[in-house]
N, C-alpha and C positions, 0 to 999 in steps of 0.2 A: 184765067188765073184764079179767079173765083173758085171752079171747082176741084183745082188742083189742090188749094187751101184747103179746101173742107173736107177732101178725100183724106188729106194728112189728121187732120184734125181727127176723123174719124176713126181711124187708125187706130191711131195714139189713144182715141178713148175707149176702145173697144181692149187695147193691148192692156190699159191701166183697169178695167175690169176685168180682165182675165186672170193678170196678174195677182191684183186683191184678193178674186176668188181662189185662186190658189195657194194662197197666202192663209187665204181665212179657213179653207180645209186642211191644211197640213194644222195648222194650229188646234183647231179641233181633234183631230187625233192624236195628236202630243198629249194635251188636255186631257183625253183619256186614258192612253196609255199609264200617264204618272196617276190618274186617280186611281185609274186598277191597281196599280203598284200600291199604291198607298193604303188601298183596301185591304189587299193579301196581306204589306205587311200587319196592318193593325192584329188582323183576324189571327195572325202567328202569337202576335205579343199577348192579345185578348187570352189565347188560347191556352201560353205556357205561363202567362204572367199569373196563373190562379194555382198552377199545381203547387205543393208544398210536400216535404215529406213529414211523417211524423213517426220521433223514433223515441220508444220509451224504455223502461229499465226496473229492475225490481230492486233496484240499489234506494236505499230508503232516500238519498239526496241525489236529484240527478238534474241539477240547477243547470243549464247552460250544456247539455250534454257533459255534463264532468264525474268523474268517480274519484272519490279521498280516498291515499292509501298511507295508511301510519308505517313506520317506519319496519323495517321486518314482516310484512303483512302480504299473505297469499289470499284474493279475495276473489268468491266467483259470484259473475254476473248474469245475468240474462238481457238480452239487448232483443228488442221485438222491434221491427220494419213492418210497418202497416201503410198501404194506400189509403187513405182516407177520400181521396180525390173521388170526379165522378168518371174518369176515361181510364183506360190502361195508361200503366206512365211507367218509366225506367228508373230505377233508384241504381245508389251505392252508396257502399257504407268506407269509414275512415276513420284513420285516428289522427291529431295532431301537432306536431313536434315530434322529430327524434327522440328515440328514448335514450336516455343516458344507461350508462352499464351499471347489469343487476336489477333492470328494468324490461319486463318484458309484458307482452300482451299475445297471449296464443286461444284458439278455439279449443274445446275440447271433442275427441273423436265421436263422443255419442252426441254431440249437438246436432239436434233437427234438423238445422240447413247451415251450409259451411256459407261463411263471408263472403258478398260477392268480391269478383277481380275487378278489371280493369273495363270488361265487358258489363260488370252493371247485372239486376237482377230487374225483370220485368212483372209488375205484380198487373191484375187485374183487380177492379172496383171494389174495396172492403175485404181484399185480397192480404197476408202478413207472413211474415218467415220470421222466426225464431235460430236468436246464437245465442251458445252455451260458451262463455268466456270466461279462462280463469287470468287475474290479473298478476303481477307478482310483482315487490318491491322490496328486493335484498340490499337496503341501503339506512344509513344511519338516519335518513330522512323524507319525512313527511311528502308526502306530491300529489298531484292533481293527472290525474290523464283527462284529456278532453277526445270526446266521438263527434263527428258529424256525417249527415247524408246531404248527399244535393239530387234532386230529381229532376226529368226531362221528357219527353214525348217516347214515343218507342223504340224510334228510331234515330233519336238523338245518341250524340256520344255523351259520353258526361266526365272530364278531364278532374284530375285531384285539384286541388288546390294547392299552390306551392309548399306549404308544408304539412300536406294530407298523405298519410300512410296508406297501405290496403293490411288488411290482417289476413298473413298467410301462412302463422305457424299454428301446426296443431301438437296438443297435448295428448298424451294417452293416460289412460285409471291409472297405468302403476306409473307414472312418469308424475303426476299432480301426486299419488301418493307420497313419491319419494322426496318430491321437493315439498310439503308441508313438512313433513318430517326433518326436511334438511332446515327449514326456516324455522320450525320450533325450536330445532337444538341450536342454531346460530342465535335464536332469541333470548336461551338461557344464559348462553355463555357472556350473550353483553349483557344481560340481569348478574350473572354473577362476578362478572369485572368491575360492574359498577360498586356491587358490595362491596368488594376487595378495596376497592378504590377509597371507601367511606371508613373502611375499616383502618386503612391506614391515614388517614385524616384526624379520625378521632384518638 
């Protein structure tokens, strides 16, 4: 009976060591699998959480990505996209909020590099693209258009922002001709109703 017991006994203890070690090698590989995980991800976030874009402008105020446009005022710009980064990275460029009517923002046909789409522009290290942008505001009031870019890895997509435009009308020479022309004469005739307006005041 003795060694009926101790055979059990033995059993049991060999089974509850077996068991443990199996217990404590599946754990061990969990353990690493989540640390690998967690390495990868760091090394992604490390990797995109540095890029940044930088987009400047020869517009004398260009606070916040924004351009002022007084009231009747056809204004052209130049919008520079530069990597500043140290890897290849993806950009795109946007404008933001609908524009109200008599508001518009189009590229001009002799601009160096046309806006990127929805596919994004992929620059390399100290890499830039230049837009030639004319802006127009045929309206009795003052406004702000805002620009922005977001950037990502190369093969990243890079999605607008809910109220992020893409810029995909273009201008031609005699099309910005015609419409300065159209906004100087529209700009006399409010100059000259206001007179009119003063004239019968006084």
């Amino acid at each position: 009976m003795k060694k009926s017991l101790f055979k059990t006994v033995k059993r049991s203890y060999l089974f509850c060591i077996g068991l443990l070690s199996i217990l404590a090698i599946s754990g061990y590989f969990s353990y690493a699998l989540f640390t690998v995980g967690i390495e990868e991800k760091t090394a992604i976030n490390i990797k995109t959480g540095n890029l940044y874009p930088t987009l400047m402008s020869n517009d004398g105020n260009f606070l916040g990505y924004k351009v002022a446009l007084s009231p009747m005022e056809t204004k052209e710009i130049t919008l520079t996209l530069q990597n500043n980064n140290a890897i290849v990275a993806k950009f795109n460029l946007y404008y933001k909020g609908s524009l109200g009517e008599g508001v518009q923002i189009q590229y001009k046909e002799t601009s160096p590099n046309i806006p990127p789409n929805e596919e994004g522009v992929t620059l390399a290290p100290g890499a830039s693209q230049i837009y030639e942008l004319v802006l127009t505001n045929n309206t009795n009031q003052s406004i702000q258009i805002q620009f922005g870019s977001d950037v990502g890895l190369e093969e990243d997509d890079l999605p607008l922002p809910k109220d992020g435009y893409f810029i995909i009308n273009r201008i031609s020479s005699l099309e910005l001709d015609d419409e300065v022309e159209e906004t100087i004469s529209e700009t006399k005739e409010i100059e000259n109703s206001n007179e009119e307006s003063l004239s019968v005041v006084e």
